[in-house]
PDB file with SEQRES, HELIX, SHEET and CRYST1 records, atoms N, CA, C and O in Angstrom:
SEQRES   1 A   84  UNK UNK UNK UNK UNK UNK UNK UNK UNK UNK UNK UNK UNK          
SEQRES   2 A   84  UNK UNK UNK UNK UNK UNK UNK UNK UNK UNK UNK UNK UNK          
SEQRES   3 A   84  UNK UNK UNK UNK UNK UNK UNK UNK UNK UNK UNK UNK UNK          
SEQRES   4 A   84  UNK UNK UNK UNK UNK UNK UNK UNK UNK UNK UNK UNK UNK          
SEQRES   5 A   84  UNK UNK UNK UNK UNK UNK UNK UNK UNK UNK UNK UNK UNK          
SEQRES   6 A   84  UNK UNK UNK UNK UNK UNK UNK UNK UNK UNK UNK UNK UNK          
SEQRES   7 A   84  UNK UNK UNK UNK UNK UNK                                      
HELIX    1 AA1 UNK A   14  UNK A   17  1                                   4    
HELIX    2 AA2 UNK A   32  UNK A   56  1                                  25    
HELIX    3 AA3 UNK A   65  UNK A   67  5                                   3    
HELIX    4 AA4 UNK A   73  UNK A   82  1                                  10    
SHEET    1 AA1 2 UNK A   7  UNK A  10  0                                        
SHEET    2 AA1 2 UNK A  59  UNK A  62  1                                        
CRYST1    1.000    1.000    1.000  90.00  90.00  90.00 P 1           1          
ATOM      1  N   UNK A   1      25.266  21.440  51.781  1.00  0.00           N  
ATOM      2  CA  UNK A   1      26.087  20.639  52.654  1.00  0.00           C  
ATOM      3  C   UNK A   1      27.472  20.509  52.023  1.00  0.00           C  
ATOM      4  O   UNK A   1      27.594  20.294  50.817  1.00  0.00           O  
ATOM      5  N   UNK A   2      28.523  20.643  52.855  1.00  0.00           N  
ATOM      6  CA  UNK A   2      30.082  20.624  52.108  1.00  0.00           C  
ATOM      7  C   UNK A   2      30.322  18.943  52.090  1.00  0.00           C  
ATOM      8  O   UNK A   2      29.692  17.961  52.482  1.00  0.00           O  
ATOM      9  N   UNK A   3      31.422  19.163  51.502  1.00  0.00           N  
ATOM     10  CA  UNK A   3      32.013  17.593  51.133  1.00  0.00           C  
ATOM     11  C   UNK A   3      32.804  17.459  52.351  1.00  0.00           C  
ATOM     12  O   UNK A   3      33.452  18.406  52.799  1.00  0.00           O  
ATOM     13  N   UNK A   4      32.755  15.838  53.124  1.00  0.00           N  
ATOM     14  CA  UNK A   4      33.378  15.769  54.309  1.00  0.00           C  
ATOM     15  C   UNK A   4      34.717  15.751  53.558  1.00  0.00           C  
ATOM     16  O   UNK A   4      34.867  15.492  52.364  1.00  0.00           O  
ATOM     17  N   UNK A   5      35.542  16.026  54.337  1.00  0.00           N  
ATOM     18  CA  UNK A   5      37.154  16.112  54.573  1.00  0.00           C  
ATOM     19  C   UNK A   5      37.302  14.762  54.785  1.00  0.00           C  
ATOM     20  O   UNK A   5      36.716  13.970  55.523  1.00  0.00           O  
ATOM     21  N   UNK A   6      38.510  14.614  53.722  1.00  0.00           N  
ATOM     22  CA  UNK A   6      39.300  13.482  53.605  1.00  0.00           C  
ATOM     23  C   UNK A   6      40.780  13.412  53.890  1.00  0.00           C  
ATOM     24  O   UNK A   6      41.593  12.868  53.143  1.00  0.00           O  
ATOM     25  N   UNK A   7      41.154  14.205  55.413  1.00  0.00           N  
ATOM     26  CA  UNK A   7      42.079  14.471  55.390  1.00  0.00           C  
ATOM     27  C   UNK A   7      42.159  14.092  57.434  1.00  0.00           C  
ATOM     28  O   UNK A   7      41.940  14.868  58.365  1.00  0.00           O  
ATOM     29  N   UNK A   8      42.477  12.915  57.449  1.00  0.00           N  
ATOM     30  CA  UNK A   8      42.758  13.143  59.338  1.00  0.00           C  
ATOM     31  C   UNK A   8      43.999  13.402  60.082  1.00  0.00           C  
ATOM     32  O   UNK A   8      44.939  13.947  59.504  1.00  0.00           O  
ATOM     33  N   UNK A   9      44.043  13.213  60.761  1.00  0.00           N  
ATOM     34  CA  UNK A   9      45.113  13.678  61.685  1.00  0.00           C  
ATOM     35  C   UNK A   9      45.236  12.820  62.526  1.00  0.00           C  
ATOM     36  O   UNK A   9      44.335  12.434  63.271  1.00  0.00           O  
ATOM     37  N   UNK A  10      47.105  12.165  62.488  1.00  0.00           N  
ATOM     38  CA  UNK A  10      47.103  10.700  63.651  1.00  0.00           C  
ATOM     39  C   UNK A  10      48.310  11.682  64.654  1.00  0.00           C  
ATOM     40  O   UNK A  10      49.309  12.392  64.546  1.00  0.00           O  
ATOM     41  N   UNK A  11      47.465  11.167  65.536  1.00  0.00           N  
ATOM     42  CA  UNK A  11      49.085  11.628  66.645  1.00  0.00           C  
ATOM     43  C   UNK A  11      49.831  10.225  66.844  1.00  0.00           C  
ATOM     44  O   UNK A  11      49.613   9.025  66.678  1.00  0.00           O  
ATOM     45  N   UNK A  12      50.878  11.114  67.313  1.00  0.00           N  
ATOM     46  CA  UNK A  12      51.192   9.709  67.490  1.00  0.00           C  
ATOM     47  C   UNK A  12      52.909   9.457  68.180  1.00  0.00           C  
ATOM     48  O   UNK A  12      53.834  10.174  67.798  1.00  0.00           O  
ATOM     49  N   UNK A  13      53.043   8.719  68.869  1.00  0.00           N  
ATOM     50  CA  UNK A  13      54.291   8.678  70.291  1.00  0.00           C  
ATOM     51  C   UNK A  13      56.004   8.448  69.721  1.00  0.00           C  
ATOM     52  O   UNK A  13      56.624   7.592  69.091  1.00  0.00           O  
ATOM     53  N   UNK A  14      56.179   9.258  70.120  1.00  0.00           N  
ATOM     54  CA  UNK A  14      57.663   9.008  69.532  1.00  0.00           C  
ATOM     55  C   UNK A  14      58.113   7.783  69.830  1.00  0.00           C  
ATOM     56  O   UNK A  14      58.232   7.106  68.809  1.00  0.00           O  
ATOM     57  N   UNK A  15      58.465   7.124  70.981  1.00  0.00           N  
ATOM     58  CA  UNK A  15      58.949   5.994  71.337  1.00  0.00           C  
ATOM     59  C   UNK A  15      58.570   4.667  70.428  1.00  0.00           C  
ATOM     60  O   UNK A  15      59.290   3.808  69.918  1.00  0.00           O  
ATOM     61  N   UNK A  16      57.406   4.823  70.436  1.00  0.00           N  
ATOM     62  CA  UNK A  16      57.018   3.500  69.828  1.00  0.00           C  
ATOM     63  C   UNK A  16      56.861   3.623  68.236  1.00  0.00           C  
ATOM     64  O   UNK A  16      56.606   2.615  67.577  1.00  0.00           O  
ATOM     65  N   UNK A  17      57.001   4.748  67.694  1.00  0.00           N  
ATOM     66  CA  UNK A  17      57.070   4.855  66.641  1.00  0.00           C  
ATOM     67  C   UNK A  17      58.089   4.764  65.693  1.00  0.00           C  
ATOM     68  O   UNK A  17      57.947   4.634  64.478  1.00  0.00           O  
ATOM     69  N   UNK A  18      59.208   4.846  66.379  1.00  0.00           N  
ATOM     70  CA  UNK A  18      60.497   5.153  65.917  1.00  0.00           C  
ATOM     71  C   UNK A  18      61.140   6.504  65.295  1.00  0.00           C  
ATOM     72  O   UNK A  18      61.979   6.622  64.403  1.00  0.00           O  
ATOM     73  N   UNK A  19      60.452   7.505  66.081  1.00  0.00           N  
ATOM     74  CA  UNK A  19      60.534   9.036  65.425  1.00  0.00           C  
ATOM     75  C   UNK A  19      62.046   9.523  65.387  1.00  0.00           C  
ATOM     76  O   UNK A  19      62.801   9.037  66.230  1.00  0.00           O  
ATOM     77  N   UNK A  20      62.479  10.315  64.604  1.00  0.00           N  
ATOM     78  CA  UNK A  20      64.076  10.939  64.532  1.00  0.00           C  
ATOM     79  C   UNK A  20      64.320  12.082  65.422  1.00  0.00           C  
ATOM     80  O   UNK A  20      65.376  12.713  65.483  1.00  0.00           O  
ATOM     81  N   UNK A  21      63.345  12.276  66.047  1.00  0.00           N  
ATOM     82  CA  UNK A  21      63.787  13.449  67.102  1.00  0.00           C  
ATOM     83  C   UNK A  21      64.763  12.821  68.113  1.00  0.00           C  
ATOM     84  O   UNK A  21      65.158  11.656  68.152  1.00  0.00           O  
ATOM     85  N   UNK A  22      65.047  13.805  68.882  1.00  0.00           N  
ATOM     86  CA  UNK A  22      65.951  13.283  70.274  1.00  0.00           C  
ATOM     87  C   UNK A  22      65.551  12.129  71.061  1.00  0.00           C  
ATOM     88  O   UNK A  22      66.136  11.097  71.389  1.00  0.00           O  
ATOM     89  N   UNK A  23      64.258  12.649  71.295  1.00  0.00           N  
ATOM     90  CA  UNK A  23      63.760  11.662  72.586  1.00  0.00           C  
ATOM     91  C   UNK A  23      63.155  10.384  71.700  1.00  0.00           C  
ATOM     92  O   UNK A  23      63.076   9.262  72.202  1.00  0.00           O  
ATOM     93  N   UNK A  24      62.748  10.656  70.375  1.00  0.00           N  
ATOM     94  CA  UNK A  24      62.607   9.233  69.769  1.00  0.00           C  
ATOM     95  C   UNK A  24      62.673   7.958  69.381  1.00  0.00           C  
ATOM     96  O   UNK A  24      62.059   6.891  69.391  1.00  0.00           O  
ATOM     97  N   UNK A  25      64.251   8.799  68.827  1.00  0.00           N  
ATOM     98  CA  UNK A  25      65.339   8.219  68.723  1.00  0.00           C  
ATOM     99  C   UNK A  25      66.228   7.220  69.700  1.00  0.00           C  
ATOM    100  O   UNK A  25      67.033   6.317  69.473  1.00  0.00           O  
ATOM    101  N   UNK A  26      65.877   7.614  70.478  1.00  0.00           N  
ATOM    102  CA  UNK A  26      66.547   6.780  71.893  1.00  0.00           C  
ATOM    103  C   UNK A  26      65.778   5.282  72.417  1.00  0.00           C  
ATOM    104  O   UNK A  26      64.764   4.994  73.053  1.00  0.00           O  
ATOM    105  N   UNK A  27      67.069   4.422  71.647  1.00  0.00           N  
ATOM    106  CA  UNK A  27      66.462   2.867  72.033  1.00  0.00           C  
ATOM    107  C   UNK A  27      66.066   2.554  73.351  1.00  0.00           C  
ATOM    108  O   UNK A  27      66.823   3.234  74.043  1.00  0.00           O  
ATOM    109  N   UNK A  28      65.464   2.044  73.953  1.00  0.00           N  
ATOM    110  CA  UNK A  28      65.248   1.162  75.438  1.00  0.00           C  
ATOM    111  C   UNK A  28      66.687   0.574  75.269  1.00  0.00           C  
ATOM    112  O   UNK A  28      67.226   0.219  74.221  1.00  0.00           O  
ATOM    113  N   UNK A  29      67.226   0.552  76.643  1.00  0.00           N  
ATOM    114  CA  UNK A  29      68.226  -0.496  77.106  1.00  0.00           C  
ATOM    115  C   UNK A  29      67.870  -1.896  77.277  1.00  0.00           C  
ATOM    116  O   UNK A  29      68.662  -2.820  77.096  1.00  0.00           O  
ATOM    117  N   UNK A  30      66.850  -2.006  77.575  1.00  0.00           N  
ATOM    118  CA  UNK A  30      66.507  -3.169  77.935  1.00  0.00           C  
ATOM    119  C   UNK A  30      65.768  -4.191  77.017  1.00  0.00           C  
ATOM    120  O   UNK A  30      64.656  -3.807  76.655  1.00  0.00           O  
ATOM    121  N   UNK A  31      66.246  -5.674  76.474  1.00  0.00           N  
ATOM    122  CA  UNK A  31      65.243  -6.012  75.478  1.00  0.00           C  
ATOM    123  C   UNK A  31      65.788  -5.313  73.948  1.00  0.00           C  
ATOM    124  O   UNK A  31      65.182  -5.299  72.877  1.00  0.00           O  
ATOM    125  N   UNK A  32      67.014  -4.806  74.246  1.00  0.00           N  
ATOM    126  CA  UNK A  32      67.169  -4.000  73.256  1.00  0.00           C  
ATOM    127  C   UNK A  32      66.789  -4.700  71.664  1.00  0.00           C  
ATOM    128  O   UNK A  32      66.140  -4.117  70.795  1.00  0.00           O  
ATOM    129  N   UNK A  33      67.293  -5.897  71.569  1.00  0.00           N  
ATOM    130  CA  UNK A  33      66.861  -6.826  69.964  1.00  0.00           C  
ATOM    131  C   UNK A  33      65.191  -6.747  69.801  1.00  0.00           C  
ATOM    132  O   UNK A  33      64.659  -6.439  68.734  1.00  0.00           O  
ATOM    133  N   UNK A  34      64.564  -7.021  70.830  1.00  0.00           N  
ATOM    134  CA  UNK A  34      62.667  -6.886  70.989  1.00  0.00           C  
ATOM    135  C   UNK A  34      62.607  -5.625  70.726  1.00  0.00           C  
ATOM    136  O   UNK A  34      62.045  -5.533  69.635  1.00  0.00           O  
ATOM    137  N   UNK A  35      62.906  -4.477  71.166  1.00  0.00           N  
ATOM    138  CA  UNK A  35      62.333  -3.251  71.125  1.00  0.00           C  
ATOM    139  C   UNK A  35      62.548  -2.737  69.608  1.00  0.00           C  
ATOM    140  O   UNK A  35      61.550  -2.541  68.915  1.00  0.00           O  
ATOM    141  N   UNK A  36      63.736  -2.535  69.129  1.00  0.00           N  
ATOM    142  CA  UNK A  36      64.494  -2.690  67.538  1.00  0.00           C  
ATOM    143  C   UNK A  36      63.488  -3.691  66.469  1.00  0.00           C  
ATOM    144  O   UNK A  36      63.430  -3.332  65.293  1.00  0.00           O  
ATOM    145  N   UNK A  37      62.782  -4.822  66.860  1.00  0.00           N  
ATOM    146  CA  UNK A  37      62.327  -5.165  66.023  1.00  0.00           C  
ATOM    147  C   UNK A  37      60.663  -4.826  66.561  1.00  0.00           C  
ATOM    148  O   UNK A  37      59.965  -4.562  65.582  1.00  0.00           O  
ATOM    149  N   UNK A  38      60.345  -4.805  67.101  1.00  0.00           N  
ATOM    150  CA  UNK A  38      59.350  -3.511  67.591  1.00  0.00           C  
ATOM    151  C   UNK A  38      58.921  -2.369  66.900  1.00  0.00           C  
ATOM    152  O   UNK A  38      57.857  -2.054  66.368  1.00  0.00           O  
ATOM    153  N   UNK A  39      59.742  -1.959  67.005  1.00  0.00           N  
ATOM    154  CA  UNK A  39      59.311  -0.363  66.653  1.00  0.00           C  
ATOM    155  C   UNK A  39      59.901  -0.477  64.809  1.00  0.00           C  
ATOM    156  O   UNK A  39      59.381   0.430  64.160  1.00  0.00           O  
ATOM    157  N   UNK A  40      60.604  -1.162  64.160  1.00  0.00           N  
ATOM    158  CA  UNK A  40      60.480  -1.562  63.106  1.00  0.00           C  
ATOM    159  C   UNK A  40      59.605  -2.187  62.643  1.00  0.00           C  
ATOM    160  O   UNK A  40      59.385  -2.189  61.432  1.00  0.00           O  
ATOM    161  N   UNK A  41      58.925  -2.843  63.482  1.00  0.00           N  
ATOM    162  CA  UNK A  41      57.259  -3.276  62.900  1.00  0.00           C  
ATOM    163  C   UNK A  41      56.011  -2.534  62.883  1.00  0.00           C  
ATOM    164  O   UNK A  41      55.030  -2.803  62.190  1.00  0.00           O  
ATOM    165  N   UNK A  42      56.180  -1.224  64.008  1.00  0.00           N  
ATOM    166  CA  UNK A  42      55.613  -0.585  63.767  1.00  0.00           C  
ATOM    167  C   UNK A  42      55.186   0.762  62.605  1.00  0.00           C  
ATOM    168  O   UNK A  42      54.148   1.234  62.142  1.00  0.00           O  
ATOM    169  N   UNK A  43      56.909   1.059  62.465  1.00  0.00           N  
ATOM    170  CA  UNK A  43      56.988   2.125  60.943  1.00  0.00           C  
ATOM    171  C   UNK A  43      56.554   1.133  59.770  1.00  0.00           C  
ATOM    172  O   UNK A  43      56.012   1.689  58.815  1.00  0.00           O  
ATOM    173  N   UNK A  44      56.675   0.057  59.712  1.00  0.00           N  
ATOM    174  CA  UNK A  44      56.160  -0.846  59.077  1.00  0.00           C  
ATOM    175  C   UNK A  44      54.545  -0.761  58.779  1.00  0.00           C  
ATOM    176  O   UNK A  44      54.031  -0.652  57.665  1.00  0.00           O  
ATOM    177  N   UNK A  45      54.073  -0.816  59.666  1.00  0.00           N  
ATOM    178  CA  UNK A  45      52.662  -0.529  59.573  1.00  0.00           C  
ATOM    179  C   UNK A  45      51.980   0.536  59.493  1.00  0.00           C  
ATOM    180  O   UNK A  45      50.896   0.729  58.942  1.00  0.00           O  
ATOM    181  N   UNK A  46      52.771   1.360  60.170  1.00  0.00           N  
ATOM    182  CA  UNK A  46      52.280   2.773  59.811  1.00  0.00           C  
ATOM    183  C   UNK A  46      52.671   3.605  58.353  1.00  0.00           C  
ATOM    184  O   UNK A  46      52.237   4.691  57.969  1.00  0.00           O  
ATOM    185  N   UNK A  47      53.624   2.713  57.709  1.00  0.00           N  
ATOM    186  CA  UNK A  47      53.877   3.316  56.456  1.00  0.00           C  
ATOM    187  C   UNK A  47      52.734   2.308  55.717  1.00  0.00           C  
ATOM    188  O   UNK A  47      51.927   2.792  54.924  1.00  0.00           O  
ATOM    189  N   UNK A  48      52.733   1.389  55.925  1.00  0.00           N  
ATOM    190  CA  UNK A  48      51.392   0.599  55.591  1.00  0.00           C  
ATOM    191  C   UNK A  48      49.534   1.331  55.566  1.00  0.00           C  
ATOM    192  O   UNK A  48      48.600   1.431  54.770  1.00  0.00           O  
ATOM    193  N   UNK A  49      49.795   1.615  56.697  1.00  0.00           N  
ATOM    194  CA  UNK A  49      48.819   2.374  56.761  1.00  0.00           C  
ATOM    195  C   UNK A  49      48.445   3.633  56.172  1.00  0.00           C  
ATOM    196  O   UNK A  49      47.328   3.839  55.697  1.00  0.00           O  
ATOM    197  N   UNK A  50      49.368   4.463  56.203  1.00  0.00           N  
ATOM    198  CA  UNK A  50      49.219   5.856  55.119  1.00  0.00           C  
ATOM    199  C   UNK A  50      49.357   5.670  53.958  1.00  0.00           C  
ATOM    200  O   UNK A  50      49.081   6.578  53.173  1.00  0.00           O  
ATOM    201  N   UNK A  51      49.859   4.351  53.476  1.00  0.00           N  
ATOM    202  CA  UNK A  51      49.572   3.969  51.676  1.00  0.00           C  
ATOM    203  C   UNK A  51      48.147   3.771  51.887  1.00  0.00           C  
ATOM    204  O   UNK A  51      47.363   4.614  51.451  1.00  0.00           O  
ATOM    205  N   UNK A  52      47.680   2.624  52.585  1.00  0.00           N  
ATOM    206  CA  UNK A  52      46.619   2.678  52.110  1.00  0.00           C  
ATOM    207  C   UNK A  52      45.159   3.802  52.482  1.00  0.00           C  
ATOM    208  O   UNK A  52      44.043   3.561  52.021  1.00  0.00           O  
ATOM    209  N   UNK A  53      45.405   4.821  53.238  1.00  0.00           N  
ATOM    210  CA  UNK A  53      44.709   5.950  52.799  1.00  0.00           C  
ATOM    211  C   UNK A  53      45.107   6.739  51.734  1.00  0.00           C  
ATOM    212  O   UNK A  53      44.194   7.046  50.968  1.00  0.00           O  
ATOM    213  N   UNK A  54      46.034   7.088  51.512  1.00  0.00           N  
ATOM    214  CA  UNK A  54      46.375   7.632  50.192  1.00  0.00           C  
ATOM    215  C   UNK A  54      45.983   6.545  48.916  1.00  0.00           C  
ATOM    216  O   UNK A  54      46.051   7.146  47.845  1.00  0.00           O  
ATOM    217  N   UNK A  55      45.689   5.466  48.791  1.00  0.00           N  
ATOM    218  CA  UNK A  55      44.956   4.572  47.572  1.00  0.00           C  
ATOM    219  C   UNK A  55      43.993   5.206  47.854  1.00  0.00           C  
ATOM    220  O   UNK A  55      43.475   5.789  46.902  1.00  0.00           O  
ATOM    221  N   UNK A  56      43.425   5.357  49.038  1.00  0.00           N  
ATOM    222  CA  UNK A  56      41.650   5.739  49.233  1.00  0.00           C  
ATOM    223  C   UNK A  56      41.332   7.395  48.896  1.00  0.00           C  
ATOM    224  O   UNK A  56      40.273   8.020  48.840  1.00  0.00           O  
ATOM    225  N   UNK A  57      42.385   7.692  48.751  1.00  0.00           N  
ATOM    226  CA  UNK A  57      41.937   9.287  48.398  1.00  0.00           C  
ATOM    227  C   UNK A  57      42.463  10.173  49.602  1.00  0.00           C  
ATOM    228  O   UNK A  57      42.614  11.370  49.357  1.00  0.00           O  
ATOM    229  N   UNK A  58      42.772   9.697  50.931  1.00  0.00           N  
ATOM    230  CA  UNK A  58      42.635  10.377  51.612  1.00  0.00           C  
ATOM    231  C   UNK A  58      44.395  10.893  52.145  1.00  0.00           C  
ATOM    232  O   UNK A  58      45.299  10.077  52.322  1.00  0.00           O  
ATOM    233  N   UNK A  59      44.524  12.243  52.302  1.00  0.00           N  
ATOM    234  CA  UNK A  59      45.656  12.861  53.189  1.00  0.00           C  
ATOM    235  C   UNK A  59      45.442  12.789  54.487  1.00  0.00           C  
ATOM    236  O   UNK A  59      44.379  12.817  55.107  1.00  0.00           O  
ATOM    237  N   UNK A  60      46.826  12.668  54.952  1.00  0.00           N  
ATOM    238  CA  UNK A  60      46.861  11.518  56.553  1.00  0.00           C  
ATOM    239  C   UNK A  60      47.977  13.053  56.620  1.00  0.00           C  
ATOM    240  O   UNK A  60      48.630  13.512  55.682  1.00  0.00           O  
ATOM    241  N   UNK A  61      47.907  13.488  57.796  1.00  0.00           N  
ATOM    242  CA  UNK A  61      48.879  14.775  58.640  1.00  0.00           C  
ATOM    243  C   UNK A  61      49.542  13.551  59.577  1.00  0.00           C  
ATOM    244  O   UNK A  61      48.709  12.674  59.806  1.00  0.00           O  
ATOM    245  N   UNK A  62      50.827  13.309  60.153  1.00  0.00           N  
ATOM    246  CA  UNK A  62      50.858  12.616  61.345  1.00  0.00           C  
ATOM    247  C   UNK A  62      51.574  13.727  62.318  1.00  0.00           C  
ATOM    248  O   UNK A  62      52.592  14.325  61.970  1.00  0.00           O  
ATOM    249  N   UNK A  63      51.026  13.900  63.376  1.00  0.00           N  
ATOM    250  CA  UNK A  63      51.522  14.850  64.374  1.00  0.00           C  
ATOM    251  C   UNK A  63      52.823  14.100  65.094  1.00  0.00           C  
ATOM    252  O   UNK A  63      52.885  12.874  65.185  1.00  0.00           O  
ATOM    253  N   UNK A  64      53.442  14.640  65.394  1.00  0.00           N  
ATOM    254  CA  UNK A  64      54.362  13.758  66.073  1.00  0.00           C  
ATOM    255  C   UNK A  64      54.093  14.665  67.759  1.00  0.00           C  
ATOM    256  O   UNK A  64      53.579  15.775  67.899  1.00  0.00           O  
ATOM    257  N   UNK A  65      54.679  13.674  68.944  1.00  0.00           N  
ATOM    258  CA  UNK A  65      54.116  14.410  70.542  1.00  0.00           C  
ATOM    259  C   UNK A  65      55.267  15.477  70.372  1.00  0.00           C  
ATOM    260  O   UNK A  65      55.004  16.678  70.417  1.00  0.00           O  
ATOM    261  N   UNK A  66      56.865  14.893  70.127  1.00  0.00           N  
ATOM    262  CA  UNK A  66      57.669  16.574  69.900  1.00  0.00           C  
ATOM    263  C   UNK A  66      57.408  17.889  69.545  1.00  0.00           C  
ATOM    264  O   UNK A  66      58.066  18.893  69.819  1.00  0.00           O  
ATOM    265  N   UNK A  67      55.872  17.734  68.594  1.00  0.00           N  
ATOM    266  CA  UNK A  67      55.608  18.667  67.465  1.00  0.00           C  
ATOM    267  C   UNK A  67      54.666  19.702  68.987  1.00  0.00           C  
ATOM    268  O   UNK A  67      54.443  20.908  69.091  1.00  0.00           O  
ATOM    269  N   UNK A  68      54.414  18.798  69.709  1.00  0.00           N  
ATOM    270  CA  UNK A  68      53.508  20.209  70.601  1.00  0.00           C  
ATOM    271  C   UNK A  68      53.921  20.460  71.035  1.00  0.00           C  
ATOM    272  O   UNK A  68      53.213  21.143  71.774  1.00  0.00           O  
ATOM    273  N   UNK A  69      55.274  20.543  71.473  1.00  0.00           N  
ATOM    274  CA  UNK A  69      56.190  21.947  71.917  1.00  0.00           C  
ATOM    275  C   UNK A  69      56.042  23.831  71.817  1.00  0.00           C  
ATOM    276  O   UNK A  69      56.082  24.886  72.451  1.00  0.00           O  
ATOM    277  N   UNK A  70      55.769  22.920  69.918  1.00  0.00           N  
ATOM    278  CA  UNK A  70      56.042  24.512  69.597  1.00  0.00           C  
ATOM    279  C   UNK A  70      54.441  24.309  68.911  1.00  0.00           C  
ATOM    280  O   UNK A  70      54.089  23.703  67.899  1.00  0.00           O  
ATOM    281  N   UNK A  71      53.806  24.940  69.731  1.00  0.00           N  
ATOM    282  CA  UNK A  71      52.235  25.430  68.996  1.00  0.00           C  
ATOM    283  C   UNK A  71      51.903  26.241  68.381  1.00  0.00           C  
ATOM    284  O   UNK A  71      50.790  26.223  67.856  1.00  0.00           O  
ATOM    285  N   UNK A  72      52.789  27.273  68.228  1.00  0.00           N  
ATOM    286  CA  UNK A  72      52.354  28.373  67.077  1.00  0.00           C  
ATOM    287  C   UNK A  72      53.324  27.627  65.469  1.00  0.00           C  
ATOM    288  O   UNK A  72      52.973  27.889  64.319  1.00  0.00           O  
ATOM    289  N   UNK A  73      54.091  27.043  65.695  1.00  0.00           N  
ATOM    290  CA  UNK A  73      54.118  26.300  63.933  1.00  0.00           C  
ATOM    291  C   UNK A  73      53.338  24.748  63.758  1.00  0.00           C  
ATOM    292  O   UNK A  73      53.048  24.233  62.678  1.00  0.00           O  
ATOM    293  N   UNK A  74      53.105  24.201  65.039  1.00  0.00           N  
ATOM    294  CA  UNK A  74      51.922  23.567  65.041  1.00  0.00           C  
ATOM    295  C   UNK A  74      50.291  23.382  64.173  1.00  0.00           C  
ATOM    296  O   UNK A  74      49.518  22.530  63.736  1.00  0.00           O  
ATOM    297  N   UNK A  75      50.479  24.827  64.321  1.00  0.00           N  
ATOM    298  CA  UNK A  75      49.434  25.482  64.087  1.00  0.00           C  
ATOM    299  C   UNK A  75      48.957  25.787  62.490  1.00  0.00           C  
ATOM    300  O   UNK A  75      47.944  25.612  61.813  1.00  0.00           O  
ATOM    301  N   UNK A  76      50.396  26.387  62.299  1.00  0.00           N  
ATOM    302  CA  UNK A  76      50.697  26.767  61.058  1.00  0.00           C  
ATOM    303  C   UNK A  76      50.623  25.735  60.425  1.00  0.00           C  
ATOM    304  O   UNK A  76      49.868  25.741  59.452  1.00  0.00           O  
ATOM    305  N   UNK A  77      51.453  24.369  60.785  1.00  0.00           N  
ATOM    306  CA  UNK A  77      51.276  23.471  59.795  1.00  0.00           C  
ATOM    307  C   UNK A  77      49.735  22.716  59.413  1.00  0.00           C  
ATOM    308  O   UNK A  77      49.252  22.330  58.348  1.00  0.00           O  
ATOM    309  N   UNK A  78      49.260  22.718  60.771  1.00  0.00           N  
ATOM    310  CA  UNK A  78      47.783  22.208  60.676  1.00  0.00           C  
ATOM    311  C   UNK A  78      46.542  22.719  59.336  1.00  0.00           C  
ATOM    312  O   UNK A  78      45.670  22.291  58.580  1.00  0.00           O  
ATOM    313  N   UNK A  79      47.296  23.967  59.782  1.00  0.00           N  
ATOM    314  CA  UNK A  79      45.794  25.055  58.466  1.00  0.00           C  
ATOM    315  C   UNK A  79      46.483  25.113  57.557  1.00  0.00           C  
ATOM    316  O   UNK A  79      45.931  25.133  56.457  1.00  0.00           O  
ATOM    317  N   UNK A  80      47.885  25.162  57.614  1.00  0.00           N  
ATOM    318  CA  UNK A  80      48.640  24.721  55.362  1.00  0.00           C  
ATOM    319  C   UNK A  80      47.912  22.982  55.091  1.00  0.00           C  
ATOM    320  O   UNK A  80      47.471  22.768  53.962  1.00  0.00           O  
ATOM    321  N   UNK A  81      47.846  22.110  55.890  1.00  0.00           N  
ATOM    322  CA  UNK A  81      47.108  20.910  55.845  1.00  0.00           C  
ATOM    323  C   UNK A  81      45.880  20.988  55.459  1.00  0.00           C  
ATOM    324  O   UNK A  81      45.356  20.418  54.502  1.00  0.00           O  
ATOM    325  N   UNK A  82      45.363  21.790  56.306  1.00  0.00           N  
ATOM    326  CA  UNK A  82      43.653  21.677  55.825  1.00  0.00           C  
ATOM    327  C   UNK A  82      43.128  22.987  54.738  1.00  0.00           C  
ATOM    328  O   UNK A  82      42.006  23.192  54.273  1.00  0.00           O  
ATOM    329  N   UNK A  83      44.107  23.571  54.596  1.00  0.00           N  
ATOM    330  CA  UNK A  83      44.313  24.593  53.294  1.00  0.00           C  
ATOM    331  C   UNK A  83      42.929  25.889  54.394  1.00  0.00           C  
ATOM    332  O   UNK A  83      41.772  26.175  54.086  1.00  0.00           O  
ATOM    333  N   UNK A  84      43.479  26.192  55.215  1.00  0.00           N  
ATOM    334  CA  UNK A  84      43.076  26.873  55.935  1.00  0.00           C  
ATOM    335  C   UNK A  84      43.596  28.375  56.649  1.00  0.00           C  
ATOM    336  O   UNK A  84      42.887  28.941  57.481  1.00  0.00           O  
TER     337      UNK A  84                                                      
END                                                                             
């Protein structure tokens, strides 16, 4: 029996994440002070969160939705991840 993989994969939404791509990047008009401290609470937690799998041993991939555009380096990056 192999050793399970300690390595997952989060997708995860540009908007609410606060991603640097184009479409990420782009604040809501509306609510603009809520949304800004929003989505700063969220990289917040999500950098929170990948520390603490990395204490646990584990490699975290985060996909970003921009990233499935292009599926053949998608791809590529997935199996350099899983050493595949």
């Amino acid at each position: 029996m192999s050793k399970p993989s300690r390595r997952p994969t989060c997708p995860a939404r540009l908007i609410w994440r606060g991603h640097d791509c184009k479409r990420g990047a782009r604040a809501p008009k509306e609510n603009a002070d809520y949304w800004a401290n929003k989505i700063s609470r969220n990289r917040a937690r999500d950098a929170g969160a990948l520390d603490a799998l990395k204490t646990m041993g584990w490699e975290a991939l985060v996909i970003w939705e921009c990233q499935l555009k292009n599926r053949d380096a998608l791809d590529a990056q997935i199996r350099a991840f899983l050493g595949i």
